[in-house]
C-alpha atoms as one frame of an Amber mdcrd trajectory, in Angstrom:
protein
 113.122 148.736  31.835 110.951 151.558  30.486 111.827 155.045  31.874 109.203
 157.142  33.391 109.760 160.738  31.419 107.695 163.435  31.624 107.895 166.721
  29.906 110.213 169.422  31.863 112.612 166.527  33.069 115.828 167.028  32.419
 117.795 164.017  31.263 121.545 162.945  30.775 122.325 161.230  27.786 125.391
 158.676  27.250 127.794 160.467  24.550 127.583 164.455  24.499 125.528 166.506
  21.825 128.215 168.181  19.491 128.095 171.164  21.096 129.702 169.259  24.039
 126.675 169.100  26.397 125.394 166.122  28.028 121.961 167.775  29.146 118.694
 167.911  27.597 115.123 169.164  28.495 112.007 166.982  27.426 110.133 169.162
  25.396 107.521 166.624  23.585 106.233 162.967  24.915 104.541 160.663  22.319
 105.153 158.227  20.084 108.610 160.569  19.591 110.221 162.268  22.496 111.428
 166.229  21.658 114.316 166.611  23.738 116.014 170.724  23.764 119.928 170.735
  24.267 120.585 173.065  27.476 123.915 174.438  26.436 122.884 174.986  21.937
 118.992 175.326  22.302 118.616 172.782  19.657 116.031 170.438  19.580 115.730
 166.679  18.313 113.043 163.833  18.093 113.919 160.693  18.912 111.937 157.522
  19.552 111.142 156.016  22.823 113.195 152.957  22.312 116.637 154.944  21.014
 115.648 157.452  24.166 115.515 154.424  26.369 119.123 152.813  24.983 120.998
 156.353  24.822 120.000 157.442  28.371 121.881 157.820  31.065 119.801 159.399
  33.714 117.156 161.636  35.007 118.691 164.221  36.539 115.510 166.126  37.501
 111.880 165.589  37.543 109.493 167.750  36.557 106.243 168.161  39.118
């Protein structure tokens, strides 16, 4: 099942960022998705299908 994202959502994915967060902001939707960790700031691209396997869920949509 495809996930809707949209930039400004705020997603949880399945095993934490380094850092120790589990939170991340979309920041870029194409054939990559930029996602911004909310704890470190740091940002990552990964493709839709890795997004899609790694997340857990949306916690909040952007309008």
């Amino acid at each position: 099942m495809p996930a809707d994202i949209k930039l400004g959502d705020i997603v949880r994915l399945r095993k934490p960022h380094p850092c120790g967060s589990y939170e991340w902001e979309v920041v870029r939707v194409g054939v990559d998705v930029g996602l911004k960790c909310l704890k470190c700031q740091r940002r990552v691209l990964l493709c839709k299908s890795t997004l899609e396997r790694r997340l857990k869920e949306i916690i909040s949509k952007s309008d």
